[in-house]
C-alpha positions as CSV (number, residue, x, y, z in Angstrom):
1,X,15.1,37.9,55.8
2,X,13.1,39.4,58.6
3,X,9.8,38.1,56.4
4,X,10.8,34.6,56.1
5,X,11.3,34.1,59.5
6,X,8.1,35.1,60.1
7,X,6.2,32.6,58.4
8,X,8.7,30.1,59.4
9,X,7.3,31.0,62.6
10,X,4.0,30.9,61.5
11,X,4.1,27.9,59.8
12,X,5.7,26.1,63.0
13,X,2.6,27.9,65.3
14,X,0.1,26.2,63.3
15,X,1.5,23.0,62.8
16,X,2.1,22.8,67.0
17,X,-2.0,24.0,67.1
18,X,-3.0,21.4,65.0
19,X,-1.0,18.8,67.0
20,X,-2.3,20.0,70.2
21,X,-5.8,19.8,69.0
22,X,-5.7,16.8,68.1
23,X,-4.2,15.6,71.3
24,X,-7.1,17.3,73.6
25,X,-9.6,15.5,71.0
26,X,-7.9,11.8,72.1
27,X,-7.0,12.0,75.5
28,X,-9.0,10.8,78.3
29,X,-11.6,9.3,75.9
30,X,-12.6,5.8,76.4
31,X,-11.2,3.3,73.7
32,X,-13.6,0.3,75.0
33,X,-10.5,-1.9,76.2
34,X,-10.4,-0.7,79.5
35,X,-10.7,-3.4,82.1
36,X,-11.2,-3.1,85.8
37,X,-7.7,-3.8,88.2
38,X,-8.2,-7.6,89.0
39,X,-6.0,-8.1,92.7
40,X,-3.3,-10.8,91.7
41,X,-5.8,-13.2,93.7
42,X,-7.9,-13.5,90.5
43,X,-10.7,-12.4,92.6
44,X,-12.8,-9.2,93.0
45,X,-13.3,-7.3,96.6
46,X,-16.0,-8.6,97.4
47,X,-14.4,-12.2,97.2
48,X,-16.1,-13.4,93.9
49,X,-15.0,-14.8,90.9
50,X,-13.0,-12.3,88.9
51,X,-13.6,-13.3,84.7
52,X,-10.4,-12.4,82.3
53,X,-11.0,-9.5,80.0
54,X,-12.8,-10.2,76.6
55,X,-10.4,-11.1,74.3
56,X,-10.0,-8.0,71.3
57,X,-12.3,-9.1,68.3
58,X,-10.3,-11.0,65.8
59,X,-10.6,-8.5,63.3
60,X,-9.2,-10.5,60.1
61,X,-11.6,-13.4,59.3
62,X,-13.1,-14.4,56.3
63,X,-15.8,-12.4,54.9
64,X,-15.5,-9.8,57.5
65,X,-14.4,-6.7,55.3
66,X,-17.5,-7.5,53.1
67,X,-19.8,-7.3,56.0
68,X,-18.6,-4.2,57.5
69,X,-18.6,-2.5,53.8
70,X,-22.1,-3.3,53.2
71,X,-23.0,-2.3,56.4
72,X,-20.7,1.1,57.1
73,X,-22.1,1.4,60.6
74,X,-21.2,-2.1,62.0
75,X,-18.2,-2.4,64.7
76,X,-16.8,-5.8,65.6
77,X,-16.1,-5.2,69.0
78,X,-19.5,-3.9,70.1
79,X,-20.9,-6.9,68.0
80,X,-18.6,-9.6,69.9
81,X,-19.7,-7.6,73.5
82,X,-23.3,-7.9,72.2
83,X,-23.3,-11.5,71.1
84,X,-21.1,-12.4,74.5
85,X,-24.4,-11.2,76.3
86,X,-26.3,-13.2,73.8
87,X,-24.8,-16.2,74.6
88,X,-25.3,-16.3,78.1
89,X,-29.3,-14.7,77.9
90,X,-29.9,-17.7,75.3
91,X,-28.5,-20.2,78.0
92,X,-30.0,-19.3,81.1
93,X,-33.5,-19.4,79.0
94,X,-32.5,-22.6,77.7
95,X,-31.9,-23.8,81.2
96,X,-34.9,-22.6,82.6
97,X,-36.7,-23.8,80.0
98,X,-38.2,-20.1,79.2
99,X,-39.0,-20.7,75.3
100,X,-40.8,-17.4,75.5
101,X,-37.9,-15.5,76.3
102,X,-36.1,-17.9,73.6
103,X,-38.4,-16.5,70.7
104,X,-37.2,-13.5,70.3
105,X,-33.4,-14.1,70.0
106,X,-33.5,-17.2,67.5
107,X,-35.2,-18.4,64.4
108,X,-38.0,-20.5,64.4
109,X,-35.6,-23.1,64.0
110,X,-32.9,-23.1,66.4
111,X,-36.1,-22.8,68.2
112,X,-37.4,-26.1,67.3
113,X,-34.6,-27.4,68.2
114,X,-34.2,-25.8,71.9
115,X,-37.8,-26.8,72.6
116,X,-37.3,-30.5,71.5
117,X,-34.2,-30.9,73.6
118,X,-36.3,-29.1,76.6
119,X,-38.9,-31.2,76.1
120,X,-37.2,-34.3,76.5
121,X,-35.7,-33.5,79.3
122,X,-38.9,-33.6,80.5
123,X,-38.6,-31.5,83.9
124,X,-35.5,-32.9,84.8
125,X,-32.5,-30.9,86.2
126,X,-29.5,-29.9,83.7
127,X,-26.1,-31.8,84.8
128,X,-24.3,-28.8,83.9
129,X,-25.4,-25.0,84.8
130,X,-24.1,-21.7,82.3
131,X,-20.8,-19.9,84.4
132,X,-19.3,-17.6,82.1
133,X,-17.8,-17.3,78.5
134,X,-13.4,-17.1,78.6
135,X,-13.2,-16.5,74.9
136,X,-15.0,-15.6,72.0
137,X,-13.9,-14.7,68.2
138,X,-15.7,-14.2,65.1
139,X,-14.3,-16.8,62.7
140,X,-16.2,-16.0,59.4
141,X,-18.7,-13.6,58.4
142,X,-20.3,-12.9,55.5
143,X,-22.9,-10.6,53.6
144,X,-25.1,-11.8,50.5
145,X,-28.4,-10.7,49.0
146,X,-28.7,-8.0,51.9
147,X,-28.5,-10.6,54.8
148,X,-25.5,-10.4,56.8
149,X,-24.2,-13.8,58.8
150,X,-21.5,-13.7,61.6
151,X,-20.3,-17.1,62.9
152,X,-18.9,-16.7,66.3
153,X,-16.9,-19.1,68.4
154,X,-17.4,-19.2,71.8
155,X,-15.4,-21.0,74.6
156,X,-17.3,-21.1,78.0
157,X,-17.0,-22.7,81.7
158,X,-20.5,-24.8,82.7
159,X,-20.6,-25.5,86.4
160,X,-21.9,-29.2,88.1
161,X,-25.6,-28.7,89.0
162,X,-24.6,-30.4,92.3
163,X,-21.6,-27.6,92.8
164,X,-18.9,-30.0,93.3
165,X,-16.2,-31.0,90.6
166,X,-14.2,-29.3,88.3
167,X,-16.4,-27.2,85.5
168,X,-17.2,-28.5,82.3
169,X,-15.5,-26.5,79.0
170,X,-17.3,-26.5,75.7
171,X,-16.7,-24.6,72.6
172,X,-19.3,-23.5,70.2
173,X,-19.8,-22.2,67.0
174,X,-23.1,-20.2,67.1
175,X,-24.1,-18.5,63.8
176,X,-26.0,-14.9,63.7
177,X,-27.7,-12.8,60.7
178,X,-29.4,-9.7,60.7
179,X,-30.5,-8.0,57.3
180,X,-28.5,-5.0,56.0
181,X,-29.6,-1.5,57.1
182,X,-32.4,-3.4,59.4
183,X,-34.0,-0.4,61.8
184,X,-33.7,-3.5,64.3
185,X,-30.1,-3.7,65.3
186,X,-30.2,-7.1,67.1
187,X,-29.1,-10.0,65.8
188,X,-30.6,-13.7,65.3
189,X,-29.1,-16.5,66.3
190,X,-30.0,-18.8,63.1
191,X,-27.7,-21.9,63.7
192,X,-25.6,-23.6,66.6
193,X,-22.7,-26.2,66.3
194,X,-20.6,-27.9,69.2
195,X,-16.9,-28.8,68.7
């Protein structure tokens, strides 16, 4: 009797080791959806503009558990944070007119196409300035013939040039590949569509 207590004992020691290490390996690790305190005001210390958190990345579209099988290493959050950034780099060149700094982000072309509407606006002054992206999803995705193909929506604020007004939304559907096991790990943007 004295015996099977033992390893009763035993058996209860492990189990509570295995438990606690595998608590110290969680805790205080980052998960990635950690946002900073936002004051009720909605704006940051130094006065500014506070924007909401990224919304999590919508995890269940179509084609999505194809792409990330074909490409083991991919991760839909880092991808949405990635192609946020995206967004707003491929806007401000736009904007500026930069088709240099356009080049490397898009095909040749969605690059056609940004140069032509730069060129005819001929110099002139955009109504509407970039301000920030409030939403973004991944609404289909896809992976054929080793080329992989995300289509993103994004929802985004666009200030008046002049600063006065209220800001403009638009919503659009930007579409990105990249090839399977590419040593690159960016992304193209290969097509753009406005709602």
């Amino acid at each position: 009797m004295a015996q099977s207590q033992w390893i009763i004992l035993l058996a209860a020691a492990g189990l509570a080791a295995i438990v606690l290490v595998r608590l110290f390996l969680v805790l205080g690790r980052r998960s990635g959806t950690e946002y900073p305190v936002v004051p009720p005001t909605g704006r940051a210390a130094s006065g500014l503009p506070v924007a909401p958190p990224p919304e999590p990345a919508k995890l269940d579209a179509p084609g999505l558990f194809e792409l990330q099988m074909a490409d083991k290493s991919f991760d839909a959050a880092k991808f949405l944070d990635g192609a946020r950034t995206a967004y707003g780099l491929i806007l401000a060149a736009f904007e500026k007119g930069d088709t240099a700094a356009l080049k490397p982000l898009v095909s040749p072309d969605v690059l056609d196409g940004f140069s032509a509407a730069i060129a005819a606006r001929d110099g002139a002054p955009g109504r509407f300035h970039f301000a920030a992206v409030t939403g973004a999803a991944i609404e289909r995705a896809s992976a054929q013939n080793g080329l992989m193909e995300i289509t993103v929506r994004f929802d985004a604020t666009f200030e008046t040039a002049e600063g006065v007004g209220a800001p403009h939304l638009v919503t659009d559907r930007w579409t990105f590949s990249r090839a399977v096991g590419a040593a690159d790990p960016n992304w193209t943007l290969v097509a753009t569509e406005a709602a």
